[in-house]
C-alpha positions as CSV (number, residue, x, y, z in Angstrom):
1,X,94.0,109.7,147.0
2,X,90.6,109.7,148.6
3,X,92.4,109.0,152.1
4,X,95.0,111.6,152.0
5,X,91.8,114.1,151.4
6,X,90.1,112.8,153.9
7,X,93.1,113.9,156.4
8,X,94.0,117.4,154.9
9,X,91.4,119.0,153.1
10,X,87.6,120.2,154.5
11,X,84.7,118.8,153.2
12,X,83.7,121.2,150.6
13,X,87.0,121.1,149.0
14,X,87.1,117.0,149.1
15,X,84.2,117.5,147.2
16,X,85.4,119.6,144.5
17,X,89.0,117.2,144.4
18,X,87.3,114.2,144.1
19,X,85.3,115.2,140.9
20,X,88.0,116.9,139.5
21,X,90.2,113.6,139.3
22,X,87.4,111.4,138.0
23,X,86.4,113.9,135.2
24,X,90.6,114.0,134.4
25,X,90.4,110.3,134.5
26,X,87.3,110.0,132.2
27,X,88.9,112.5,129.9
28,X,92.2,110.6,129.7
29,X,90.5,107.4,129.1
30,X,88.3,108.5,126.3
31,X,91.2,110.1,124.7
32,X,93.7,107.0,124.9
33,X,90.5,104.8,124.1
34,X,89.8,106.8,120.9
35,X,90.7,103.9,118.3
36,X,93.8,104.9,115.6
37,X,93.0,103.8,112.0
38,X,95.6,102.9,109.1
39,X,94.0,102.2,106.2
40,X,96.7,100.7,103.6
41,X,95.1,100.9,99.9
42,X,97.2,99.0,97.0
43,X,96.6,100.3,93.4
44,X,95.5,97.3,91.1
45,X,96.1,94.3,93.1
46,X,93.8,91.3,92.3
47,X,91.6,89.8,94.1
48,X,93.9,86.6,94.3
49,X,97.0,88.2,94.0
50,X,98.2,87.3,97.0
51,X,99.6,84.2,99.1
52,X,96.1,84.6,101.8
53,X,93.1,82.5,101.0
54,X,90.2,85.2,100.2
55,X,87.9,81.8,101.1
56,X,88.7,79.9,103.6
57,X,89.6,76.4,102.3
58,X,89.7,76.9,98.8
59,X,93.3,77.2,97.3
60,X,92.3,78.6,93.7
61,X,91.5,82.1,95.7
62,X,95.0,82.5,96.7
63,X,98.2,83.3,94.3
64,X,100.4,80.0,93.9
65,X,103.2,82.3,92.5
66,X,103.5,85.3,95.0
67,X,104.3,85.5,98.2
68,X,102.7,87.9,101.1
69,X,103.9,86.6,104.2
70,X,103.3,89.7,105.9
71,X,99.7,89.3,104.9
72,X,99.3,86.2,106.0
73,X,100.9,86.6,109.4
74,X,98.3,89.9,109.4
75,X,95.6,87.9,108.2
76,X,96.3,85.0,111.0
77,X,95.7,87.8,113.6
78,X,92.6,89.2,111.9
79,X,89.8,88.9,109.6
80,X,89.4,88.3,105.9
81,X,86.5,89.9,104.2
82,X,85.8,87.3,101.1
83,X,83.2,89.5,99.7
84,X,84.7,93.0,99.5
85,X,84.4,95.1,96.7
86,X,86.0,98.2,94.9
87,X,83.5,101.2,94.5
88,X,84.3,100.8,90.8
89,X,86.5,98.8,88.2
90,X,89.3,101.7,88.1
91,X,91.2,104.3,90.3
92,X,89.3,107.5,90.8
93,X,85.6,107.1,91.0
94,X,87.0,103.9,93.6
95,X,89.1,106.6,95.8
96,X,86.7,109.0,95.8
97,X,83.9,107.0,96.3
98,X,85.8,105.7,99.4
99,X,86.5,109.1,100.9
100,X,83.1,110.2,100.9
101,X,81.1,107.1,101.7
102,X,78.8,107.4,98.9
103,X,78.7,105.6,95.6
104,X,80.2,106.9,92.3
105,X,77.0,107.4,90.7
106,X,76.1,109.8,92.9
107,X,78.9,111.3,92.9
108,X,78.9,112.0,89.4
109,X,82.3,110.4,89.2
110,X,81.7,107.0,87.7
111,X,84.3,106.7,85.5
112,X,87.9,108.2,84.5
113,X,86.2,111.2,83.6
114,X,86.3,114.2,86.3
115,X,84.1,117.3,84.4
116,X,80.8,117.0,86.6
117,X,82.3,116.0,89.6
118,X,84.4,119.0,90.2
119,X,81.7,121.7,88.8
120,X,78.8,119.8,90.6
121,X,80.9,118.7,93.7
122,X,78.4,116.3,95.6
123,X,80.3,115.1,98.6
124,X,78.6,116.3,102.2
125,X,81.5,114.6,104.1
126,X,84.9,113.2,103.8
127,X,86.6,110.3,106.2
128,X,88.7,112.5,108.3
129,X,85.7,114.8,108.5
130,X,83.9,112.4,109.6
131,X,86.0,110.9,112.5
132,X,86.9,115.1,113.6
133,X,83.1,115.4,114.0
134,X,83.7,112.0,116.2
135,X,86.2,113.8,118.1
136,X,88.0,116.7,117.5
137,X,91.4,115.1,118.5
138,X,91.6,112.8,115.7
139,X,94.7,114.0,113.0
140,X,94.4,112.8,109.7
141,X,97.5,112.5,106.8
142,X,97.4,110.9,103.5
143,X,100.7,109.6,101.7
144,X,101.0,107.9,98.3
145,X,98.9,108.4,95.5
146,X,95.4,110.9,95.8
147,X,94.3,110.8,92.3
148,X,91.1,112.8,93.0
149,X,91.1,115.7,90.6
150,X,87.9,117.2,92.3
151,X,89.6,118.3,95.6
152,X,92.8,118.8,97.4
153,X,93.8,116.4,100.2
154,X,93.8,119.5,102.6
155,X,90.4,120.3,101.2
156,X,89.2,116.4,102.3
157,X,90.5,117.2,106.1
158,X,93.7,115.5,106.1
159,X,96.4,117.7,108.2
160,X,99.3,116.1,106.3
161,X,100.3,115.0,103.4
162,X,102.8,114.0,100.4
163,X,101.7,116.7,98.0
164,X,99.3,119.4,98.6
165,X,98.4,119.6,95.4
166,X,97.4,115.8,95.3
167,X,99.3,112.9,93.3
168,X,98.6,110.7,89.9
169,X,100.3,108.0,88.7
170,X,103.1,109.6,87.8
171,X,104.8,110.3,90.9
172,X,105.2,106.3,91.9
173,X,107.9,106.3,88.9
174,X,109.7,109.4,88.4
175,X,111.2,111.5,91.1
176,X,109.7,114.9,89.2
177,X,108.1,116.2,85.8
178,X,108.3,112.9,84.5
179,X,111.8,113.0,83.3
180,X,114.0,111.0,86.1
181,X,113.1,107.6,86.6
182,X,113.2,106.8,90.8
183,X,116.5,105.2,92.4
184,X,116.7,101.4,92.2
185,X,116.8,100.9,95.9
186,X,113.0,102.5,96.4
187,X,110.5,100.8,93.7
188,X,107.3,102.6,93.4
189,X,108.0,104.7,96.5
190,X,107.5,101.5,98.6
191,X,109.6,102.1,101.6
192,X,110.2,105.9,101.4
193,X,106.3,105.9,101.6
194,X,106.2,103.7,104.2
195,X,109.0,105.6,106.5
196,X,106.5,108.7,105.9
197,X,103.6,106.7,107.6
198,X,105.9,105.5,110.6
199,X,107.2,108.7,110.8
200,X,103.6,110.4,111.4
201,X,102.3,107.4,113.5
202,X,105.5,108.0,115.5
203,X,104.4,111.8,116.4
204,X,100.9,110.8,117.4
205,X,101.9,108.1,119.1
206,X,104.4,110.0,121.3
207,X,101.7,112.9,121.8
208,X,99.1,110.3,122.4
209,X,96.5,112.0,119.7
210,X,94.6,109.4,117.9
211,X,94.8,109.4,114.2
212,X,93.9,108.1,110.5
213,X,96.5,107.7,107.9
214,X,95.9,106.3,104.3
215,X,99.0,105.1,102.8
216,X,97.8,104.9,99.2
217,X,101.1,102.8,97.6
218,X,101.4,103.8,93.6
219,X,101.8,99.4,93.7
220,X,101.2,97.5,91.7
221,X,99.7,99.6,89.0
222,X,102.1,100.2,85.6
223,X,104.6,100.7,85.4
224,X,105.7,98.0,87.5
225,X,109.2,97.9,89.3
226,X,110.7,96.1,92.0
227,X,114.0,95.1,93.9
228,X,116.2,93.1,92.0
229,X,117.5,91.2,94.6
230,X,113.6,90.1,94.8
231,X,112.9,89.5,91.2
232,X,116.2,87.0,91.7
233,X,114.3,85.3,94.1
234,X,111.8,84.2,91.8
235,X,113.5,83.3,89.1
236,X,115.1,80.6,91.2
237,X,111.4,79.5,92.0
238,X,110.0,76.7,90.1
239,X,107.9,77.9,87.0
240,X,104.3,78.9,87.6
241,X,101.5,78.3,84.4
242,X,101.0,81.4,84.2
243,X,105.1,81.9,82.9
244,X,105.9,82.5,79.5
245,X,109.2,82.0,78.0
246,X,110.4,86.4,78.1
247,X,109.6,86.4,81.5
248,X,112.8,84.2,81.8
249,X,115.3,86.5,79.8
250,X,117.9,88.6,81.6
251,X,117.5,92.0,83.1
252,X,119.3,93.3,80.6
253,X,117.2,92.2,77.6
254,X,114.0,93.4,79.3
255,X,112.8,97.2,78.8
256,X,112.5,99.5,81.8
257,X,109.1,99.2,83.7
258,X,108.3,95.8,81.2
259,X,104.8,95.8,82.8
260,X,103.6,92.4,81.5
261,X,106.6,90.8,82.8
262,X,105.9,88.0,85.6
263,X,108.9,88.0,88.1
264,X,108.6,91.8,88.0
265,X,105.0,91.8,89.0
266,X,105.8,89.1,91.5
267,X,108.7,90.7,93.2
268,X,106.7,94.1,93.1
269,X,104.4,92.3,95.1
270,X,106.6,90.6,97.7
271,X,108.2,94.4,98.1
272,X,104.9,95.6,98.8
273,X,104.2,93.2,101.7
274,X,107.8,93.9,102.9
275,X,107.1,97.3,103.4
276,X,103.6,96.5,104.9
277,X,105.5,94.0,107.2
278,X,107.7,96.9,108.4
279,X,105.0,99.4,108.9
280,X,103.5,96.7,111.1
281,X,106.5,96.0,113.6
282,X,106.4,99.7,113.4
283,X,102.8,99.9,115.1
284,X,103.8,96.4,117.6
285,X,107.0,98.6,118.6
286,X,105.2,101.4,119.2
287,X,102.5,99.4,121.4
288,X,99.3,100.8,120.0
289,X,98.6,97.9,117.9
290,X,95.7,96.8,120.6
291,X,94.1,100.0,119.7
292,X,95.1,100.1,115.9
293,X,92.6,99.0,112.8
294,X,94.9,98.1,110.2
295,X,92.8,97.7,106.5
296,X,94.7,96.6,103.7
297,X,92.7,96.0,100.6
298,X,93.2,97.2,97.0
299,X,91.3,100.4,95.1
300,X,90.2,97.7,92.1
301,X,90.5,94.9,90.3
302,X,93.6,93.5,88.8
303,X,95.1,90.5,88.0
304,X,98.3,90.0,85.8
305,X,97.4,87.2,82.6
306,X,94.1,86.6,84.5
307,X,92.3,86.9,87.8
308,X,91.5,83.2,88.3
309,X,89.0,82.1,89.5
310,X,87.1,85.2,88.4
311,X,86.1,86.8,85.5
312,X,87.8,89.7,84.1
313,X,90.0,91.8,85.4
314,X,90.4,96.1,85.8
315,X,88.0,98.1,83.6
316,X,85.0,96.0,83.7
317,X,81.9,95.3,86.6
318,X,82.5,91.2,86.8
319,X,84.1,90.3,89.7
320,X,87.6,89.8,88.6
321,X,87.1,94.1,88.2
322,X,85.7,95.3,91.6
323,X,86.1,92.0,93.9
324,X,89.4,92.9,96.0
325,X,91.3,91.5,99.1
326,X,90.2,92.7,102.2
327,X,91.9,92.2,105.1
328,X,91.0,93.2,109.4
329,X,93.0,93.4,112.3
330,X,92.8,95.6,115.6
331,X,90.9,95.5,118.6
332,X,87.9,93.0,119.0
333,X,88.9,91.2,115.3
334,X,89.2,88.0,116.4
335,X,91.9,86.0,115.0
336,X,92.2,84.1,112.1
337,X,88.3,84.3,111.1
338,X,86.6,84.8,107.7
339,X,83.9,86.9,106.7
340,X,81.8,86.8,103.8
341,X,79.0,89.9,104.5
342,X,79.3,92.0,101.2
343,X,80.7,95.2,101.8
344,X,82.0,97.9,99.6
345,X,84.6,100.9,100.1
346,X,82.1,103.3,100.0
347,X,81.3,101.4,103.9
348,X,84.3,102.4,105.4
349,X,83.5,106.4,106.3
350,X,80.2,105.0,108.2
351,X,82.5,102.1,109.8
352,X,85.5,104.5,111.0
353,X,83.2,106.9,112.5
354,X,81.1,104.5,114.6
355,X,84.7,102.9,115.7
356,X,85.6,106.4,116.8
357,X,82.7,107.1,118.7
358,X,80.6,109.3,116.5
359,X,76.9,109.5,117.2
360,X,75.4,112.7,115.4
361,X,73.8,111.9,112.5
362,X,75.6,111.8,109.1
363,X,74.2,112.9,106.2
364,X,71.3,111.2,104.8
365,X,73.3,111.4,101.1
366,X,75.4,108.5,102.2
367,X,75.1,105.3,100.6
368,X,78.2,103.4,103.3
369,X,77.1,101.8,106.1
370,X,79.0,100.8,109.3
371,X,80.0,97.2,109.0
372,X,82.0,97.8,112.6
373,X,79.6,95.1,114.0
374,X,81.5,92.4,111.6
375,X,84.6,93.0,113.0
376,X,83.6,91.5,116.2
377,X,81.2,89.2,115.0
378,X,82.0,88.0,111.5
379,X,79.1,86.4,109.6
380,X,76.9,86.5,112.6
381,X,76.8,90.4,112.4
382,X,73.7,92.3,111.3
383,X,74.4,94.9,108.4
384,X,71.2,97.0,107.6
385,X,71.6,98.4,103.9
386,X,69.0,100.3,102.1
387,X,67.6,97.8,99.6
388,X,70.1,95.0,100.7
389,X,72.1,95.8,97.9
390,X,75.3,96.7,96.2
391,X,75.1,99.0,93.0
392,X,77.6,99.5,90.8
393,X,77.7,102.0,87.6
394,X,80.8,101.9,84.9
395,X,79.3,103.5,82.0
396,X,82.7,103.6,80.1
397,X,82.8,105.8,77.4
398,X,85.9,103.7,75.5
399,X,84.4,100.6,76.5
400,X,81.7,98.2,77.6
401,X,79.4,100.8,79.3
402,X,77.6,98.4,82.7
403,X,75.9,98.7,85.5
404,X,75.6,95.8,88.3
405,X,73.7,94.8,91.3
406,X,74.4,92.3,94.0
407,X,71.7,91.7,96.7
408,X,72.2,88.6,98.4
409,X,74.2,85.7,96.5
410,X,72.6,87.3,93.1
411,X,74.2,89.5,90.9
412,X,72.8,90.8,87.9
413,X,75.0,92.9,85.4
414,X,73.8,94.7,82.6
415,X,75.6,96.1,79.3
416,X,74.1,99.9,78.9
417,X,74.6,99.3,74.7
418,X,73.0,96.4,74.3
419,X,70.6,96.0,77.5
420,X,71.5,92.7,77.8
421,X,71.2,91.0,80.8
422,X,73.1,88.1,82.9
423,X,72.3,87.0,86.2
424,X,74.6,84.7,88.3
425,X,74.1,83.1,91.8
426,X,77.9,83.9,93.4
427,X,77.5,81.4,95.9
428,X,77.9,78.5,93.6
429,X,79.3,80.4,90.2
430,X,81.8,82.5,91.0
431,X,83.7,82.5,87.7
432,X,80.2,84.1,86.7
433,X,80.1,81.3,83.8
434,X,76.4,80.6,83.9
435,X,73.6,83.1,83.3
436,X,70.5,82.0,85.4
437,X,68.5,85.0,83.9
438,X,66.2,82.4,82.2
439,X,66.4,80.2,85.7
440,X,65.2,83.0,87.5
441,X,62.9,85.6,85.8
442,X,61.4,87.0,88.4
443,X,65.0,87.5,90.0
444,X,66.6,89.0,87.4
445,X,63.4,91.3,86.8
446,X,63.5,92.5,90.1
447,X,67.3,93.5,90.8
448,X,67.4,94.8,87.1
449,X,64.3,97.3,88.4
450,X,66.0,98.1,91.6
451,X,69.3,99.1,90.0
452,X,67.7,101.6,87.4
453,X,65.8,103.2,90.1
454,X,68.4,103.6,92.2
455,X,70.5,105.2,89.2
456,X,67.9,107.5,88.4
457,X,67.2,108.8,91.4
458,X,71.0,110.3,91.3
459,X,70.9,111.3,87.9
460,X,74.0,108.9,87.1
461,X,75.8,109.7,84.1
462,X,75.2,108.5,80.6
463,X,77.2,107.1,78.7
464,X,76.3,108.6,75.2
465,X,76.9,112.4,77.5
466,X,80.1,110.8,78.4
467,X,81.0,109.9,75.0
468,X,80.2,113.4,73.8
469,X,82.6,114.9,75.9
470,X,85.2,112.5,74.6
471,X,84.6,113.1,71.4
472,X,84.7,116.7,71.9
473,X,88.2,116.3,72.9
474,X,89.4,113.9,70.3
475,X,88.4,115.8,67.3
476,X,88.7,119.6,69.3
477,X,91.8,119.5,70.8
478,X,94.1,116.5,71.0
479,X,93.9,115.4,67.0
480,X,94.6,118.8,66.1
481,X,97.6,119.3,68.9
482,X,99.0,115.5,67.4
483,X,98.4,116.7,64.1
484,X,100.5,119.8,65.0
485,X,103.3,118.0,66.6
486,X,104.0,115.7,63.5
487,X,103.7,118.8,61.3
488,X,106.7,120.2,63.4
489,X,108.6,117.2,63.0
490,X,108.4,116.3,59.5
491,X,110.3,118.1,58.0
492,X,113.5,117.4,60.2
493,X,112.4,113.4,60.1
494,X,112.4,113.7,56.1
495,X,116.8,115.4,56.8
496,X,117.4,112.1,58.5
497,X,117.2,113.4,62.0
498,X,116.6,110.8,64.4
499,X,115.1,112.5,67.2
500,X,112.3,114.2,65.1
501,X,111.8,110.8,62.8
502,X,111.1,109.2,66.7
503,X,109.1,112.1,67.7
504,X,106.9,112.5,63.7
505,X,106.8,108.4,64.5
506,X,105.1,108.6,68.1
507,X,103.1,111.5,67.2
508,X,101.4,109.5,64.0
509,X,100.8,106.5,66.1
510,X,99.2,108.9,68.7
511,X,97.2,110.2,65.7
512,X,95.7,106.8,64.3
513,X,94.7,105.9,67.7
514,X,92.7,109.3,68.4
515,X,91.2,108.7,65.1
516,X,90.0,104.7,65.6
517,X,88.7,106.3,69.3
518,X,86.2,108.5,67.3
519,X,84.8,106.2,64.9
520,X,84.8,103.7,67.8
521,X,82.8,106.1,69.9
522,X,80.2,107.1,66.8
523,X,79.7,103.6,66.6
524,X,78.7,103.1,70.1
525,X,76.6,106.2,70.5
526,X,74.6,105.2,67.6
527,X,74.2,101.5,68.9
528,X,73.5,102.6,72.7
529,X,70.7,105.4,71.3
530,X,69.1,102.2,68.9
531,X,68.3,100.4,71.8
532,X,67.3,102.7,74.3
């Protein structure tokens, strides 16, 4: 180029040439070299729910049952994050918490319960604002499941998406107003979700505009489905413990969306991997996958009959509630490598936008941090954290109300009714069986101090304000609307209708529950206010 300027153009304009074709090649190198992200984020799937190792070398942190060999071949390419966690022990505070990089304390949305969060929105930037502000290029879409009642996904940036409006739960088993159950040949949404995502990658692939897409699958929460070509499969397998003899009875004899029954759950898994698999080859096909970050990991805790080897399961701060698989792969992850830097999903907006370029200042609000650095170097990576430490805040209003803290290999977790405290060293105790609280006063003092501060300096919620809002809605609206409905009913149950004596039936069951919630909460409320 220079030479053929050097023969038919003057000086000046040689000049002018030459810096016009190195600022177009600068611009089309920054563009192709902008990173593409797909985040893939599985609703309730355990920590060792899957056939990958979440340590390397221990065979009690992989499923003996399932089968992920999509995973595995992933996870042979990438990185496996042993110590990831969940921003909280259930679905929404965990997604939200994830789309704005900060923690769900301070967003006010801590638990299943929405009120302050949408009339005190705190959020100062979402992930595909973020990663625009990195560079404008970037297009964002979202399919599957949103379950953020506070915003709209075109309100969080994202240019495309399954539902403006935003999806539940609800949508990953009925194909509308909960009425028709989905076809047989598309469990869960797994592949029709899945073609979505290729179908988007395939448009910015082909226009060369780099990109984020979450595919947020409704798997493997309840009601579980699957193929039954795959739940075949593994009745052939030999019997795993966990079995029990129903799991073992024919289709036929097992209700629609059983959700406590094994070979369903295990086939629901194996799906799920067979449409990761696919979306994959999709990326290899497509030849971006050397400048693709592929994250699969899980929006809580989980665990069918157990999460072995940790404690508890969904609902609760021990690790078998917020520790989830994590898995790496894209360019610089070396391959096959472990990692065992804590890290939570409130990291990932900090991460993405460092990957992508970004270099203004986000906003001081943020409790993520880039862990971008780990992806290259693994264990021998530097993480700064304010405080070195992960925080955690469940104070569940049906439940046992917690808050935890890790810093280091210590993790102290306390019960916000009681106040008491345990501490555990992970490192050597990872089935949190053995409270060192006694062992180490001075530890347990200290992280039990830090975590209270940190609370209180975002005005977390309370569980006993919590509580009053339940109970609000137990005894002011949905007893009296169940007490209505089996009014309405009664007196065509008592003619011998069958419809109404099923419909007076479900509406009294609904009724005793409401009614064992409110004395349940009372109880708690006065216990928690005793001891605080």
């Amino acid at each position: 180029f220079y030479k053929l300027m050097a023969y038919f153009t003057p000086h000046s304009l040689k000049i002018k040439l030459w810096a016009f074709f190195i600022a177009s090649c600068v611009a089309l190198s920054a563009k192709t070299a902008a990173p593409n992200f797909v985040l893939v984020y599985i609703d309730d799937l355990g920590w060792a729910d899957t056939s990958v190792e979440m340590i390397e070398g221990r065979e009690n942190t992989r499923s003996d049952f399932y089968q992920t060999p999509h995973l595995q071949g992933m996870a042979d390419r990438g990185m496996v994050f042993s110590d990831a966690y969940a921003p909280a022990p259930v679905c929404t505070p965990s997604r939200n918490a994830m789309l704005h990089g900060m923690t769900p304390a301070r967003m006010l949305n801590s638990t299943l319960n929405t009120d302050r969060s949408s009339k005190e929105y705190r959020g100062k930037i979402t992930i595909p604002q973020a990663l625009k502000l990195a560079n404008p290029e970037y297009v964002a879409a979202h399919f599957g499941k949103w379950h953020i009642p506070a915003m709209k996904p075109s309100d969080a940036g994202y240019d495309f998406t399954e539902k403006e409006k935003g999806t539940g739960n609800g949508e990953g088993d009925y194909l509308d107003d909960m009425r028709t159950h989905l076809p047989g040949d598309d469990p869960k949404r797994l592949f029709s979700l899945t073609q979505m995502t290729k179908d988007f990658i395939s448009e910015q692939a082909n226009a060369e505009q780099p990109f984020f897409v979450q595919l947020s699958h409704y798997s493997v929460h309840i009601w579980h489905d699957s193929l039954k070509e795959t739940r075949e499969k593994y009745r052939a397998l030999p019997r795993p413990l966990k079995a029990v003899d129903s799991d073992y009875l024919p289709d036929d004899e097992i209700p629609d969306f059983k959700h406590n029954w094994l070979l369903n759950y295990a086939a629901m898994i194996e799906d799920t991997d067979r449409s990761f698999g696919d979306l994959l080859d999709h990326i290899e096909a497509l030849g971006i996958d050397d400048n693709t970050y592929v994250i699969f990991t899980s929006d809580n805790g989980g665990g069918l009959r157990g999460n072995a080897p940790l404690q508890g399961a969904k609902g609760d701060l021990t690790e078998g509630g917020i520790r989830i698989p994590l898995v790496v792969c894209g360019p610089g992850v070396p391959k096959g490598q472990y990692c065992s830097v804590p890290t939570a999903g409130w990291d990932w907006l900090p991460t993405f936008y460092q990957l992508a370029g970004g270099t203004a200042p986000l906003p001081e609000e943020l409790d993520g941090v880039s862990i971008a650095d780990t992806f290259t170097q693994g264990d021998a990576a530097t993480v700064e954290r304010p405080g070195d430490a992960l925080i955690f805040h469940f104070p569940w209003y049906n439940g046992e109300p917690e808050s935890s803290i890790r810093r280091g290999d210590f993790k102290l977790l306390k019960n916000l009714d009681t106040q008491a405290v345990a501490l555990y060293k992970l490192s050597e105790d990872l089935s949190e069986k053995h409270d060192l609280k006694s062992s180490y006063p001075e530890m347990a003092a200290s992280l039990e101090q830090q975590m209270m501060e940190y609370l209180d300096s975002v005005g977390a919620e309370d569980v006993n304000q919590l509580r009053a809002g339940f109970l609000k809605n137990i005894e002011g609206e949905w007893l009296t609307k169940a007490e209505a409905r089996a009014d309405s009913n009664r007196a065509a149950a008592a003619a011998g209708n069958a419809q109404a004596q099923q419909q007076l039936a479900e509406a009294e069951k609904y009724i005793k529950w409401l009614k064992q919630e409110a004395i349940f909460t009372r109880e708690r409320m006065a216990m928690s206010e005793g001891n605080n």
